[in-house]
Short mmCIF file of the C-alpha atoms (twelve columns), coordinates in Angstrom:
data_MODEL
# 
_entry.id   MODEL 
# 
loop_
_atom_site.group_PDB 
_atom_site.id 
_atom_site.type_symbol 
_atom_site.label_atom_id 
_atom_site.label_alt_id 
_atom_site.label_comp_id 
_atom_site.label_asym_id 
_atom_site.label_seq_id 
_atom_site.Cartn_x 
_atom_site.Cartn_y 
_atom_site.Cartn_z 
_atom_site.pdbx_PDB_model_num 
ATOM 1   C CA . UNK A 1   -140.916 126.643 17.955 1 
ATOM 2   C CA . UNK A 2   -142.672 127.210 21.322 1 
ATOM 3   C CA . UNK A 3   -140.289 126.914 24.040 1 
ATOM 4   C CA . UNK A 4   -142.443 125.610 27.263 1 
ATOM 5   C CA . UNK A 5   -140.886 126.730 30.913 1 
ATOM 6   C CA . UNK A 6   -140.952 124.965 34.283 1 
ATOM 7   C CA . UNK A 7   -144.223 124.573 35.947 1 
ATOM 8   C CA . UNK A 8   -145.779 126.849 38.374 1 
ATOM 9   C CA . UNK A 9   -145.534 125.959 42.201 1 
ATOM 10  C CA . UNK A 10  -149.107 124.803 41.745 1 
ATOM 11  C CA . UNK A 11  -149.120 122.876 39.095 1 
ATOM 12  C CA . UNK A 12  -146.208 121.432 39.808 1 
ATOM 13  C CA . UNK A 13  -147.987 120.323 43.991 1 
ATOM 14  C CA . UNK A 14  -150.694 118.684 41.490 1 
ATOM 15  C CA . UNK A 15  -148.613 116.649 39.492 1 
ATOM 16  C CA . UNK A 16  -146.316 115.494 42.422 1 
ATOM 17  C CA . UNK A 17  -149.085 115.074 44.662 1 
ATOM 18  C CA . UNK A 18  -152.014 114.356 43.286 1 
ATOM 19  C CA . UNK A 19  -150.748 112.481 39.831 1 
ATOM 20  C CA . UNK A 20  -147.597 110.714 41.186 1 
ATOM 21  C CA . UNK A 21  -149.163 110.338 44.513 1 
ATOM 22  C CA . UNK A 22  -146.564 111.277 46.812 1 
ATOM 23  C CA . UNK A 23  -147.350 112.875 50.044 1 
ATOM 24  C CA . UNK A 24  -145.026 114.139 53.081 1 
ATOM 25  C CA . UNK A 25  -141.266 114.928 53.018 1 
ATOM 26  C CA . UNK A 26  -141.247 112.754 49.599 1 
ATOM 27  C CA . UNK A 27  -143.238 114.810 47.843 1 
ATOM 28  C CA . UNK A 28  -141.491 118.263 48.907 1 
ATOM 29  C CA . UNK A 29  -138.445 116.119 48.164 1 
ATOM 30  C CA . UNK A 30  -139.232 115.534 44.715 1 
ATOM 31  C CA . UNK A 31  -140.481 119.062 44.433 1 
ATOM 32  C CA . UNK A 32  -137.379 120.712 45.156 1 
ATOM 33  C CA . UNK A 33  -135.072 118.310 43.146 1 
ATOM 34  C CA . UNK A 34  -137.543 118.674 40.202 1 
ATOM 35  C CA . UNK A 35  -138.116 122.338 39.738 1 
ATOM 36  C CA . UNK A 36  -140.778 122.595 37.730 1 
ATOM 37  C CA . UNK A 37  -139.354 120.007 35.507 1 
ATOM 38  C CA . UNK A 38  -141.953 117.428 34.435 1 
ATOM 39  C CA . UNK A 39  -140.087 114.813 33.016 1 
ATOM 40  C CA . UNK A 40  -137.689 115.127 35.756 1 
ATOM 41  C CA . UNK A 41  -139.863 114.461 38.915 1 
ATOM 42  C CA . UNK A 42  -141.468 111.501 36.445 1 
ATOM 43  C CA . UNK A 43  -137.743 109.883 36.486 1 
ATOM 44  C CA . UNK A 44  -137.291 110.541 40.121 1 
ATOM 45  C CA . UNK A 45  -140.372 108.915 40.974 1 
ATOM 46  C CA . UNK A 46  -139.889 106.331 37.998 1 
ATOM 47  C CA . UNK A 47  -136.184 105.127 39.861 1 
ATOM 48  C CA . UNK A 48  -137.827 105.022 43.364 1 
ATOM 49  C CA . UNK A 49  -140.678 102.311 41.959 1 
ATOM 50  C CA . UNK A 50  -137.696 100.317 40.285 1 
ATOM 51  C CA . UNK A 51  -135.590 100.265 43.237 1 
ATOM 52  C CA . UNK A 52  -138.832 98.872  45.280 1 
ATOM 53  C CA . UNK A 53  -137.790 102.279 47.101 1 
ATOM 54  C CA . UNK A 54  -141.920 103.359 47.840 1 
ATOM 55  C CA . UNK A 55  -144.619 101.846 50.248 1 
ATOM 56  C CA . UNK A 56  -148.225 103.002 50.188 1 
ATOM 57  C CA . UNK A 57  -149.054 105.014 53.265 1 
ATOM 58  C CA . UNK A 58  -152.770 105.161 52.273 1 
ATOM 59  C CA . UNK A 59  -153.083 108.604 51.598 1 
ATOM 60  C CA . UNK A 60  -150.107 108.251 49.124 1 
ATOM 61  C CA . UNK A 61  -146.436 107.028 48.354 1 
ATOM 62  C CA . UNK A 62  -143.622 107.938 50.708 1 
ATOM 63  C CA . UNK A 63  -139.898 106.078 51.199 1 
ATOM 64  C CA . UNK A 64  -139.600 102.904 52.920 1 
ATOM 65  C CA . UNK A 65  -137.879 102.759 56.229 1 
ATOM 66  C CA . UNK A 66  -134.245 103.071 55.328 1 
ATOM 67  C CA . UNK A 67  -134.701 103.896 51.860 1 
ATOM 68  C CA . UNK A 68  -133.140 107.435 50.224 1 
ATOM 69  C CA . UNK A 69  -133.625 109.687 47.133 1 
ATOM 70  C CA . UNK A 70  -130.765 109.496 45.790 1 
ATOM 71  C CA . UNK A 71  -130.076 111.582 42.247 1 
ATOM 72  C CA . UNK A 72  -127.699 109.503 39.966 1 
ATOM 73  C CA . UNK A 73  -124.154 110.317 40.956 1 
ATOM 74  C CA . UNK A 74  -123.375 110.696 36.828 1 
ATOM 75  C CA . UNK A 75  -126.161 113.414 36.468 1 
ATOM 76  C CA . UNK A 76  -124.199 115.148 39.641 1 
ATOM 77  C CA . UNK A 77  -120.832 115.006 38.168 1 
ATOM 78  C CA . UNK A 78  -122.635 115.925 34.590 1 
ATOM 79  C CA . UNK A 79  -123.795 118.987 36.179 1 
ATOM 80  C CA . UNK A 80  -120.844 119.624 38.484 1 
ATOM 81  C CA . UNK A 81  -118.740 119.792 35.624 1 
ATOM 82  C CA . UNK A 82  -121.143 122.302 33.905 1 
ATOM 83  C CA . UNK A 83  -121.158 124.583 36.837 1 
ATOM 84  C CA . UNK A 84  -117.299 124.216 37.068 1 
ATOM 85  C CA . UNK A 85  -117.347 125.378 33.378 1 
ATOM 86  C CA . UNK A 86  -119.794 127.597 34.167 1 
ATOM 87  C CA . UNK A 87  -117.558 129.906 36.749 1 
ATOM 88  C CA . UNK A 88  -114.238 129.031 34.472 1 
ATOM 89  C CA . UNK A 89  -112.209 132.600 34.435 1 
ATOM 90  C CA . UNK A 90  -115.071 134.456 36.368 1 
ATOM 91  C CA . UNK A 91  -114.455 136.840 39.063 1 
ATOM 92  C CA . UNK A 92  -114.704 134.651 42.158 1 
ATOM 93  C CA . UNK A 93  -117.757 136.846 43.310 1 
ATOM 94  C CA . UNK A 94  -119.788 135.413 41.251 1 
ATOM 95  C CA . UNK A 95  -119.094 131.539 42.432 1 
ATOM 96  C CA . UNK A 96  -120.452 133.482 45.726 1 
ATOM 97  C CA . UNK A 97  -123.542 134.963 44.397 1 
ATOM 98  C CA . UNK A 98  -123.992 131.942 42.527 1 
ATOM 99  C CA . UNK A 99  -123.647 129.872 46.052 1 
ATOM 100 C CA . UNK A 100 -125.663 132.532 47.760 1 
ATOM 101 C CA . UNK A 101 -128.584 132.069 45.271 1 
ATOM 102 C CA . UNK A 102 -129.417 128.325 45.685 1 
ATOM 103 C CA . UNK A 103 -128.377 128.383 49.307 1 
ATOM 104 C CA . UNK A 104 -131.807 130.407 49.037 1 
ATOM 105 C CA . UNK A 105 -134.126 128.260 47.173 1 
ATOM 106 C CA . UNK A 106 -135.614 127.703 43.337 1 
ATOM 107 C CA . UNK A 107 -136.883 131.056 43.299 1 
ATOM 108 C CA . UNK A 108 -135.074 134.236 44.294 1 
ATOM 109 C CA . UNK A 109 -136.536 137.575 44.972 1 
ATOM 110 C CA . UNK A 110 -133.817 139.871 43.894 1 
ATOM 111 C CA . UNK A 111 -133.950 142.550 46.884 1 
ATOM 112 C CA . UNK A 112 -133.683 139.194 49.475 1 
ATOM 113 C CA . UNK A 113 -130.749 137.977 47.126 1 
ATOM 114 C CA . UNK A 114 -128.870 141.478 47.991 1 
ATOM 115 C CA . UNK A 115 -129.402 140.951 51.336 1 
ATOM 116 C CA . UNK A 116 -127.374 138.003 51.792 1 
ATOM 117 C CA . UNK A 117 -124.822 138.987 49.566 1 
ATOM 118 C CA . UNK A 118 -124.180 142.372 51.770 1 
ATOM 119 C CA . UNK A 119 -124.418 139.849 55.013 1 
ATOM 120 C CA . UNK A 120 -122.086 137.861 53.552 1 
ATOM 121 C CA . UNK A 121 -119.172 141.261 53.121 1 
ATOM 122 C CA . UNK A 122 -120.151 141.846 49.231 1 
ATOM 123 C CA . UNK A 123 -120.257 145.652 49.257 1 
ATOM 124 C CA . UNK A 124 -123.227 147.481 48.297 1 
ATOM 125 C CA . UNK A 125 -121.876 149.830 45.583 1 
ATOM 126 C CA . UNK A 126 -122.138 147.897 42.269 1 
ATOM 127 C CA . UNK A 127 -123.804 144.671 43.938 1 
ATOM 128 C CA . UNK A 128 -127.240 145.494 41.951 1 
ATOM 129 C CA . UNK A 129 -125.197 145.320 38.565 1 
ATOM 130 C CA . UNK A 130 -123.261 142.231 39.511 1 
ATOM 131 C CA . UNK A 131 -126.383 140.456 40.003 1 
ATOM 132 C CA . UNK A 132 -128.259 141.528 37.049 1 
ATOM 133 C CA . UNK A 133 -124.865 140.509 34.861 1 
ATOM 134 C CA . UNK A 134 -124.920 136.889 36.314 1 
ATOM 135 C CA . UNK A 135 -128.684 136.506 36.100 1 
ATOM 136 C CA . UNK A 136 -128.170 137.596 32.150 1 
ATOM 137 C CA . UNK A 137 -125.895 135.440 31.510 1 
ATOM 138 C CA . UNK A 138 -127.591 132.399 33.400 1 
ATOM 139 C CA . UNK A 139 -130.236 133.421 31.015 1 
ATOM 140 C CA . UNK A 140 -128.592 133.582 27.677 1 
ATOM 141 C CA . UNK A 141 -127.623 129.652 28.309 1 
ATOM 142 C CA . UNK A 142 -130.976 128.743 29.485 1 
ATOM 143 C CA . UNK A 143 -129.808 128.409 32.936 1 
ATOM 144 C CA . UNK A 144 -132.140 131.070 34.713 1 
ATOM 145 C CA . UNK A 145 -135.600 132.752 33.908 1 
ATOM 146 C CA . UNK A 146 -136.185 136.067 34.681 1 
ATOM 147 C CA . UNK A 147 -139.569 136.456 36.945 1 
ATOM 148 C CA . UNK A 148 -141.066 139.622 38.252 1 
ATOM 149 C CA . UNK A 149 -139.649 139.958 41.418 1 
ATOM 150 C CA . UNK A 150 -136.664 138.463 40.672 1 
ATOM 151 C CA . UNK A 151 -135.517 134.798 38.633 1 
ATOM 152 C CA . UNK A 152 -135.429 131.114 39.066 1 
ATOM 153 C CA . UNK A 153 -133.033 128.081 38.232 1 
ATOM 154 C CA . UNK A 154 -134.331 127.326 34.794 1 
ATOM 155 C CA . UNK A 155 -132.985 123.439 36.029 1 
ATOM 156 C CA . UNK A 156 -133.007 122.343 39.655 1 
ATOM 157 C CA . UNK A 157 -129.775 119.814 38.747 1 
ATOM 158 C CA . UNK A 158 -127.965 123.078 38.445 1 
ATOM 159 C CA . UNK A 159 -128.889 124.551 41.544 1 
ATOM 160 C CA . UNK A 160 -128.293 120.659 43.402 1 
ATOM 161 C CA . UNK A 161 -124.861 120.784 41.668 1 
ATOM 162 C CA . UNK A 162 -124.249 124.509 42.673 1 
ATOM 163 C CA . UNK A 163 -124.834 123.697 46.766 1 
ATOM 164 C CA . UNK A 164 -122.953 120.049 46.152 1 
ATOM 165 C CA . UNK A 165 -119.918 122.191 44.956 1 
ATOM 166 C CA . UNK A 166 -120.302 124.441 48.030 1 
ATOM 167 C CA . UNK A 167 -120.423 121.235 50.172 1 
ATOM 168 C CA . UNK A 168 -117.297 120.636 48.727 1 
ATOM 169 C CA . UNK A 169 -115.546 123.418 49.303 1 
ATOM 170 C CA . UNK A 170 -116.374 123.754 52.682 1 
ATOM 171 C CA . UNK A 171 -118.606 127.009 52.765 1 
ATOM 172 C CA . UNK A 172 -121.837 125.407 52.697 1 
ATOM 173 C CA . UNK A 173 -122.371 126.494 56.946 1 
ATOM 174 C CA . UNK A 174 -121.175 130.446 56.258 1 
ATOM 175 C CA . UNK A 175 -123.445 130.506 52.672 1 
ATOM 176 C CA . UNK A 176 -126.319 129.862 55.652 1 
ATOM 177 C CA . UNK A 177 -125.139 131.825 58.168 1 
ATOM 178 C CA . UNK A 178 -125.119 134.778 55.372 1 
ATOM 179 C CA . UNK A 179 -128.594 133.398 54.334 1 
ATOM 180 C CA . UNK A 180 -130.325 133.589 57.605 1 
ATOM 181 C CA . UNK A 181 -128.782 136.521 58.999 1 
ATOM 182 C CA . UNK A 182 -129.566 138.768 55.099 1 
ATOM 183 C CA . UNK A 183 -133.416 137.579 55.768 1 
ATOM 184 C CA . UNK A 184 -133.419 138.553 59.750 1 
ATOM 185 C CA . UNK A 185 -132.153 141.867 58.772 1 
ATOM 186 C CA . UNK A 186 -135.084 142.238 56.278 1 
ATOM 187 C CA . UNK A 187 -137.861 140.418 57.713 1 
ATOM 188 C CA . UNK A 188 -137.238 140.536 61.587 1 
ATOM 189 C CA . UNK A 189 -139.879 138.906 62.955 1 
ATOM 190 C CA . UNK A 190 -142.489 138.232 60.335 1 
ATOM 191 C CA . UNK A 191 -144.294 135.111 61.041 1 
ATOM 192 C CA . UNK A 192 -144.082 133.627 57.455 1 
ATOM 193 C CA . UNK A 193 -140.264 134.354 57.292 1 
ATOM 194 C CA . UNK A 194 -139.596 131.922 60.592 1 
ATOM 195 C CA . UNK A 195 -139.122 128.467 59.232 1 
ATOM 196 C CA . UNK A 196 -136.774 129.647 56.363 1 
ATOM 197 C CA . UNK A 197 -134.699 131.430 59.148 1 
ATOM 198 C CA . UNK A 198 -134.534 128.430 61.593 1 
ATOM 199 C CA . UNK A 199 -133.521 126.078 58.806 1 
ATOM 200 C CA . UNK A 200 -130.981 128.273 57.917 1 
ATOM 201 C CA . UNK A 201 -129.538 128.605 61.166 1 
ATOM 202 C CA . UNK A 202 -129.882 125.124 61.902 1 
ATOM 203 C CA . UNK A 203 -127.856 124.577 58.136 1 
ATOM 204 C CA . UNK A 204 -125.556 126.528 58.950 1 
ATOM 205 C CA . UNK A 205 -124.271 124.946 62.756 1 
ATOM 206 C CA . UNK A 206 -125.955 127.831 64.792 1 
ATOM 207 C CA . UNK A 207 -128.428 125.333 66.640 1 
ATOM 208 C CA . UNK A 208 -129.059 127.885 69.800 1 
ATOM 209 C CA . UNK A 209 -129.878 130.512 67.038 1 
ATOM 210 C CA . UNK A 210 -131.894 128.271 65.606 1 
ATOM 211 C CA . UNK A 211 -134.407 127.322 68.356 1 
ATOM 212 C CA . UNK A 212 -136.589 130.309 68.463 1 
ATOM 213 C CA . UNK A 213 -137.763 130.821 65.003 1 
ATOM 214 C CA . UNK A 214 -138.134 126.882 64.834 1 
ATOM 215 C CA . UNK A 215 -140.688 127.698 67.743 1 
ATOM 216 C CA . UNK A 216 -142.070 130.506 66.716 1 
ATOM 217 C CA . UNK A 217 -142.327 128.692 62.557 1 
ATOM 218 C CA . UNK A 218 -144.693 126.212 64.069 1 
ATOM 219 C CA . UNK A 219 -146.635 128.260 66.152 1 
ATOM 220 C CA . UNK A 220 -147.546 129.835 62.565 1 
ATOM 221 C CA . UNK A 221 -147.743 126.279 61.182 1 
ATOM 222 C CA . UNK A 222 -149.641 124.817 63.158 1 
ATOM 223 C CA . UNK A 223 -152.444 128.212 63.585 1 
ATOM 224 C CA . UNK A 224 -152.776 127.434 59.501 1 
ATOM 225 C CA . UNK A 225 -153.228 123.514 60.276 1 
ATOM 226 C CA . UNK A 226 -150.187 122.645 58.084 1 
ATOM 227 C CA . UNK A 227 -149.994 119.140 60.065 1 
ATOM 228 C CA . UNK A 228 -146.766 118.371 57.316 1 
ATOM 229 C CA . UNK A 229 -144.545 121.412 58.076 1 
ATOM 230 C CA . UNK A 230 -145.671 121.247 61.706 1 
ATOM 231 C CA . UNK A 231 -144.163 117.727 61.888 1 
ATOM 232 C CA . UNK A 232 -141.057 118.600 60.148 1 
ATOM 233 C CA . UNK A 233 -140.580 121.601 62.348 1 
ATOM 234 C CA . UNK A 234 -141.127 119.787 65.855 1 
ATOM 235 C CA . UNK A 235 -138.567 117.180 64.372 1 
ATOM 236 C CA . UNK A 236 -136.117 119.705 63.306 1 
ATOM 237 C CA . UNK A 237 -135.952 121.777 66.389 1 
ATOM 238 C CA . UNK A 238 -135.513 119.092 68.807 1 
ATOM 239 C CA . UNK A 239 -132.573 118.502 66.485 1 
ATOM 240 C CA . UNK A 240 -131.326 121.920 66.962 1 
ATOM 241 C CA . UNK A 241 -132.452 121.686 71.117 1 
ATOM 242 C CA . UNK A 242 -129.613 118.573 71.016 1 
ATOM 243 C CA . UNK A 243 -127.397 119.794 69.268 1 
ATOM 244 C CA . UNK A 244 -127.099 122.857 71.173 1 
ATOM 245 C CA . UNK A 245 -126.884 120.886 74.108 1 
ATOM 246 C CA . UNK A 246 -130.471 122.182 76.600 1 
ATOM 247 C CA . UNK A 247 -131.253 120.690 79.056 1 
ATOM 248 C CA . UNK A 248 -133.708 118.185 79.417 1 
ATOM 249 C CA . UNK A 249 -135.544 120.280 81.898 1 
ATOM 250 C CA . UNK A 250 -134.940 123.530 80.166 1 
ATOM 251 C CA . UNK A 251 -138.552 124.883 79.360 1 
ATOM 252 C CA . UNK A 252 -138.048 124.965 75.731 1 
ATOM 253 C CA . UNK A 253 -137.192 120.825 76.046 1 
ATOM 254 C CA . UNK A 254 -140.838 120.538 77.558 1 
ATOM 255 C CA . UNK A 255 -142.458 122.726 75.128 1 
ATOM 256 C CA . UNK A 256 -140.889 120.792 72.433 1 
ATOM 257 C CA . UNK A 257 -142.436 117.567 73.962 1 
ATOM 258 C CA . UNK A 258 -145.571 119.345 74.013 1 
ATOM 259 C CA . UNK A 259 -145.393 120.098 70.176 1 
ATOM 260 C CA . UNK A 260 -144.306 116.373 69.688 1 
ATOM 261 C CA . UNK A 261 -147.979 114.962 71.814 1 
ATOM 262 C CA . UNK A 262 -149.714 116.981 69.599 1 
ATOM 263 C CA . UNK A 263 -148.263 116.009 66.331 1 
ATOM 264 C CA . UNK A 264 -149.253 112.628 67.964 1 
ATOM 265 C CA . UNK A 265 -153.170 113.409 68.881 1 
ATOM 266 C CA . UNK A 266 -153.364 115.174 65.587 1 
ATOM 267 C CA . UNK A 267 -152.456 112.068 63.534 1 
ATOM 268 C CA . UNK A 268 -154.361 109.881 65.356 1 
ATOM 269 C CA . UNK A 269 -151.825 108.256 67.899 1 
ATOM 270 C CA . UNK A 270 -152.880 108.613 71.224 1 
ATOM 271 C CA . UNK A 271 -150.743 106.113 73.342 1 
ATOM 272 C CA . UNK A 272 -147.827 107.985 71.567 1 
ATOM 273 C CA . UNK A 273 -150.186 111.654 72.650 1 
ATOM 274 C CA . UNK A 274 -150.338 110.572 76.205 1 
ATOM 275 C CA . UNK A 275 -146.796 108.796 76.600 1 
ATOM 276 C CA . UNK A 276 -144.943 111.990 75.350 1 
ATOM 277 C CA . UNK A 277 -147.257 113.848 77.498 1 
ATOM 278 C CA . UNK A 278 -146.284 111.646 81.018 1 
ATOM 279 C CA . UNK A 279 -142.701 112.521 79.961 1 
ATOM 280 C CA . UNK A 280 -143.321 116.248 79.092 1 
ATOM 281 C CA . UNK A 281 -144.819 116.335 82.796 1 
ATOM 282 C CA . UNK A 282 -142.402 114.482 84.854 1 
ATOM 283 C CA . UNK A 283 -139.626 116.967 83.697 1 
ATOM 284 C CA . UNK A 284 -142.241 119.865 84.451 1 
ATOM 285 C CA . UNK A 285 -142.375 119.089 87.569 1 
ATOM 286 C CA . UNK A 286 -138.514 118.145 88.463 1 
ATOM 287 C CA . UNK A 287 -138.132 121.345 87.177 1 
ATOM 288 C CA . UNK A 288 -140.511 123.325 88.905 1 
ATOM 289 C CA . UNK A 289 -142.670 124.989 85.762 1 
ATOM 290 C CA . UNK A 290 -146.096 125.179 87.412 1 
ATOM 291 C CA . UNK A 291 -147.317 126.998 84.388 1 
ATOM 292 C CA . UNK A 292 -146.304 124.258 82.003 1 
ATOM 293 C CA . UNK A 293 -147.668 121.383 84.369 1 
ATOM 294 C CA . UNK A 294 -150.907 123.029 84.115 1 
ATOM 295 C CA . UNK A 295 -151.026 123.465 80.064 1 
ATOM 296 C CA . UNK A 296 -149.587 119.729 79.961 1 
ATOM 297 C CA . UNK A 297 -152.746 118.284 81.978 1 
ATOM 298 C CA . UNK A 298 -155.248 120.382 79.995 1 
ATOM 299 C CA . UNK A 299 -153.728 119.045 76.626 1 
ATOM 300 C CA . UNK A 300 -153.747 115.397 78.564 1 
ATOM 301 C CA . UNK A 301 -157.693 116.354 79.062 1 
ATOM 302 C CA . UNK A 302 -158.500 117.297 75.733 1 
ATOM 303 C CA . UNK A 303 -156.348 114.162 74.441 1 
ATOM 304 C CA . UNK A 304 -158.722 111.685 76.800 1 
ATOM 305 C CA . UNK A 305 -161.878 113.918 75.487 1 
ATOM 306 C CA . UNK A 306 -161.385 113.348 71.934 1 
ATOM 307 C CA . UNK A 307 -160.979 109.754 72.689 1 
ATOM 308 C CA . UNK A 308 -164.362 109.637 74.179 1 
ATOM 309 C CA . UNK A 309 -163.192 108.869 77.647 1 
ATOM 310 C CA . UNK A 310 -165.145 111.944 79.710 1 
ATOM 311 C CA . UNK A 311 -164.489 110.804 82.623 1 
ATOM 312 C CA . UNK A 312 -160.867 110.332 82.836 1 
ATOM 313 C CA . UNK A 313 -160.648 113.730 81.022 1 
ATOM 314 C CA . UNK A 314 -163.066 115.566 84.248 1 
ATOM 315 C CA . UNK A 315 -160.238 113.919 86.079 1 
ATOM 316 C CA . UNK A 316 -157.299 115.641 84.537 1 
ATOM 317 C CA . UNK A 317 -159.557 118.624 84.200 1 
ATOM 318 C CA . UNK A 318 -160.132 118.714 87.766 1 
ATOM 319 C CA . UNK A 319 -156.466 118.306 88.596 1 
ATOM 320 C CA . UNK A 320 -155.800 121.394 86.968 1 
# 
């Protein structure tokens, strides 16, 4: 009997994307819940059209306004009570590791994995073997699969029960904190590492930590043209900017408005483009960032040039 694994990353985009039609935060949505699991992301999707949950964007299926993916509480509890059973008489480090691990994702790379755990106060000496003995035994009940660099959750219910259980306890923020501090002190500054760390900072309550690599994430987002991930990115640090309490004239508050106009021109809004750019502006100004007034008129001119309208855009042009 041939026993078939999850799906690749890829093949996994085409089904989700391309097959089920779903497009935007949806679709990574129904990716993460899923994966790799076929059938699963087919009942997903399959409860969504039942519930009348999905409108038609035009370039796919997304959630109506107000609507929520929500799993079915008894598949939760199902799995809860598997993971419960699953750390029954276990040395509480590995509820940690176990925590640790789908605080990071679907897939963990095993030297990123040790990283965390050491940020978190796991000592070094004997981590290695730990890890290995948890994976094995994850694998023995079909729970894990081993992969090059490291392993995945064979099921993404057990990794959604594993961070529901840690929102239980309470240690859902520190897992994060351990998270984004174990991948700073590997990656530093690496441009692809960014949005992971930001997330995990925001996760875990550190909004002010969170800001810069939010920044610095779409920067690299938005130099690939990943309009998606930029979008989530502008919405999630402006999150972060309020929660941490900047003010409203505080540069990174105007560059954030910036980001905003252009995730506005880019999709084709332009009174949106223009409003957010007025705004951006007027607290340029009252704040006294010559530098930024002059990069918010240019992107006003190049907003007004794409439109067509030359002349308004020689105007703005000239004003700079």
């Amino acid at each position: 009997r041939r026993v078939l694994g999850p799906l690749p990353p890829e093949e996994q985009r085409v089904l989700v994307r391309e097959q089920l039609g779903l497009v935007g935060k949806l679709a990574k949505t129904v990716e993460r819940h899923a994966a790799g699991n076929p059938l699963f992301a087919q009942q997903l999707v399959g409860e969504l059209v039942q519930r009348g949950a999905l409108i038609d964007r035009g370039e796919g299926f997304t959630l109506r306004p107000g609507a929520e993916l929500v799993l079915p509480e008894d598949l939760v509890q199902s799995w809860l009570a598997r993971t419960e059973a699953l750390l029954l008489n276990r040395p509480p480090v590995e509820a940690t590791l176990l925590g640790l691990a789908a605080t990071l994702g679907t897939r963990i790379e095993s030297r990123e994995w040790f990283c965390v755990a050491r940020a978190w106060g796991i000592p070094s000496e004997g981590l290695e073997t730990l890890c290995s003995a948890l994976v094995e035994r994850l694998a023995r009940l079909n729970l894990a699969r081993r992969e090059p660099q490291g392993w995945r959750f064979e099921h993404g219910m057990l990794r959604e029960a594993v961070l529901r259980r840690s929102q239980v306890l309470g240690n859902s923020a520190a897992l994060n904190r351990a998270c984004a501090i174990g991948l700073e002190q590997r990656y530093g500054d690496a441009p692809d590492l960014q949005e992971r760390l930001g997330l995990h900072f925001l996760a875990a309550g550190a909004h002010q930590q969170a800001i810069a690599p939010l920044e610095r994430a779409y920067l690299y987002a938005r130099s690939n043209q990943d309009l998606e991930t930029v979008r989530g990115l502008v919405k999630a640090r402006m999150a972060a900017m309020s929660s941490a309490g900047v003010e409203s004239e505080d540069p990174q508050w105007i560059r954030g408005w910036m980001a905003a106009s252009f995730v506005a021109r880019s999709s084709g809004h332009f009174h949106q483009h223009r409003r957010v750019l007025r705004k951006a502006l007027k607290l340029a100004e009252r704040g006294g960032h010559e530098r930024l007034c002059v990069r918010i008129l240019r992107h006003m001119a190049e907003g007004e040039r794409q439109q067509g309208h030359a002349a308004v855009a020689r105007e703005q042009f000239d004003a700079v």
